[in-house]
N, C-alpha and C positions, 0 to 999 in steps of 0.2 A: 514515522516512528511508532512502534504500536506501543500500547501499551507495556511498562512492566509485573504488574500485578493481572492474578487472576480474576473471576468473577464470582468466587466463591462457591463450596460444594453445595449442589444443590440449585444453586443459581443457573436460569438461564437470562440471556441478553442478545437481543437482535439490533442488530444496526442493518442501517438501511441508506439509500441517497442517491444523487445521481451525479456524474460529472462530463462536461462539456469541453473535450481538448480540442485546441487547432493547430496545423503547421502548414506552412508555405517552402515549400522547397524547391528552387530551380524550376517552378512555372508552377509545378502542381500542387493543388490545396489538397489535403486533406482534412473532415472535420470528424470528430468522432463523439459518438455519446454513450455513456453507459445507465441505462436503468435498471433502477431499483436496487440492485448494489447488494443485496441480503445475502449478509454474512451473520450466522448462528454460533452463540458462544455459549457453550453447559457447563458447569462445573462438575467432574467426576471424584467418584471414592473420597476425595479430601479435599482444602482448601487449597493445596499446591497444582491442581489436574486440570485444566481446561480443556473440552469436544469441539474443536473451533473446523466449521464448513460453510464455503461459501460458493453462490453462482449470481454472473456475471450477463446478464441482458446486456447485448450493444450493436450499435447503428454506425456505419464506417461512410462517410460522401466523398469519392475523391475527384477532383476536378481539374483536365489539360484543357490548355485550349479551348476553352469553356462548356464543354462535353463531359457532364457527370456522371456517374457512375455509381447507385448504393447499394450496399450489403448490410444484413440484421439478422441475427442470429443471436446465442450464448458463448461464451466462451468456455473453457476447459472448466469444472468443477474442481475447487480445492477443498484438500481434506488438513487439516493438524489440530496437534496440540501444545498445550502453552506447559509446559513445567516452569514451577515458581522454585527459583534457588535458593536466593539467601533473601532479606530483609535489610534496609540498609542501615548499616552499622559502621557511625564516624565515616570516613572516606571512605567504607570499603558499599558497593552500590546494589541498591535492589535489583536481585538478576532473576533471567526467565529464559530459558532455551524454548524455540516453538519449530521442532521434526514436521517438515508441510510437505507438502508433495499438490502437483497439478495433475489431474486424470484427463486422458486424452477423451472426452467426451463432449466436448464443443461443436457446436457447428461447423462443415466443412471449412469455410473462409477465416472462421478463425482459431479452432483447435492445433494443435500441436503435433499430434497424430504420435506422440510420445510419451510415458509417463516422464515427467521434470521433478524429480524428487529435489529437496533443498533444507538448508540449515539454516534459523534466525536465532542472534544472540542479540538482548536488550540488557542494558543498561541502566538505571539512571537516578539521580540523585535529588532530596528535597531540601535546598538550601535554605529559605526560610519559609515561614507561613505564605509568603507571599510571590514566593520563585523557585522553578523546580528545573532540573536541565535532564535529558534524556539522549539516550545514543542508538543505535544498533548497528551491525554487523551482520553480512546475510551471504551464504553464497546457495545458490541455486544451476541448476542443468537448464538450458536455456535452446532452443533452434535455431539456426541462424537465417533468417525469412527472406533472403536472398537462394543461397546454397541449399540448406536444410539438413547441417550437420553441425551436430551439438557442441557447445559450448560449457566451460563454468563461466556464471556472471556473478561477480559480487556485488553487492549493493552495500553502501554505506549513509550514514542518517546521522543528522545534528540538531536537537529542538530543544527553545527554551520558550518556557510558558511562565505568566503571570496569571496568580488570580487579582481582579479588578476587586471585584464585590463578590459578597457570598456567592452569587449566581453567576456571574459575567467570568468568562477568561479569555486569555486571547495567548496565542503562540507565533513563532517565527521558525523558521526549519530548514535546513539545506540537506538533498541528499544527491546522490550520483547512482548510477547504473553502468558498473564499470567489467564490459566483457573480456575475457579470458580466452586469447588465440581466437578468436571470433575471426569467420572468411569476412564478412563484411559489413557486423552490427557495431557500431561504434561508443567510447563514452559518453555516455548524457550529462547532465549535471542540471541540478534545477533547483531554485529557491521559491517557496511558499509563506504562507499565512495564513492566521485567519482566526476568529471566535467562538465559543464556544458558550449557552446560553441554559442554566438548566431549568427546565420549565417545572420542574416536582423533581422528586426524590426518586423517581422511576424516569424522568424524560428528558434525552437535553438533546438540544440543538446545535447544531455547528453547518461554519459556513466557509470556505477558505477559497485562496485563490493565486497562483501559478506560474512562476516566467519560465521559460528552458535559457541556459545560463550558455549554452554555448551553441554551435549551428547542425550539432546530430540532433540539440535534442527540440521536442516541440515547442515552437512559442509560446503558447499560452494556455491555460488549463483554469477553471474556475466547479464550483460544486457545493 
């Protein structure tokens, strides 16, 4: 669930990280990794605009019969932006529409070889000093990696975060990956976690970690 707030005009903000999925399915492993994960966020013209672009370094091992197989490359380049809506106001919730799109600019093995243009709507609410809950809403043009004819997939998001102490926090989150007349990508579903640590006033850390909730989706994910 991304954020609902911007990062302020003027501001920029990099995140950065790496994450470690695996699945086992019907004999073959596959294991994947993504580094360095740098996604860039500017604030534009005003306090409601964010320049939000990201690329995706990754390592794919997939393994029959004990006979491996890897692939490394980048993935497609994403470009959006984040518009800030309202402020939350009694029950009505801080909102942020974020227009993204995928350029087919990835590595042969895992690019798209399609612009995936898509729509995120966030949500979410600060119930007290000390508890905040968030949502989102997402549909996106998707390939189906079988076939290789497009789909809509929605994606849907549920996260609620505690602060511990000024610095420490920690969250819980459920989301899905739910394709649209798809020839043969199926729904995922997945539950995470994980903390969140700020080392200064410019630097925080987070750590989180992954089940797939049902048998499309991966077993397990940590990062």
């Amino acid at each position: 669930t991304e954020a609902s707030s911007t990062v302020g005009m003027g501001v920029t903000q990099l995140e950065f990280g790496y994450t470690y999925t695996y699945n086992n399915d019907a004999g073959t492993s596959v294991r994947s990794q993504s580094f360095g994960e740098p996604l860039l966020r500017h604030g534009l013209f005003d306090d409601w605009l964010e320049l939000r672009v990201g690329l995706f370094p990754a390592e794919q091992q997939t393994t029959t019969a004990g006979v491996s197989n890897s692939t490394s490359g980048t993935e497609d380049l994403y470009v959006g932006f984040k518009i800030g809506l309202t402020p939350q106001q009694g029950i009505l919730p801080e909102m942020a529409l974020i227009p993204q799109m995928n350029l087919p600019t990835g590595s042969p093995v895992f690019t798209s070889s399609r612009i995936e243009p898509g729509l995120n709507w966030i949500y979410s609410w600060k119930i007290s000093d000390l508890v905040s809950t968030a949502g989102s809403t997402q549909g996106n043009r998707r390939i189906d990696a079988t076939t290789g004819s497009d789909y809509l997939e929605m994606a849907q998001s549920w996260t609620i975060a505690c602060s511990c102490t000024e610095k420490l926090g920690a969250y819980t989150e459920w989301f899905a990956l739910i394709p649209n007349d798809a020839d043969t990508d199926q729904t995922q579903h997945f539950f995470n976690g994980g903390f969140t640590y700020l080392i200064s006033n410019d630097v925080q850390f987070d750590i989180r970690a992954g089940l797939g909730l049902n048998g499309a989706a991966d077993d397990y994910f940590v990062g």
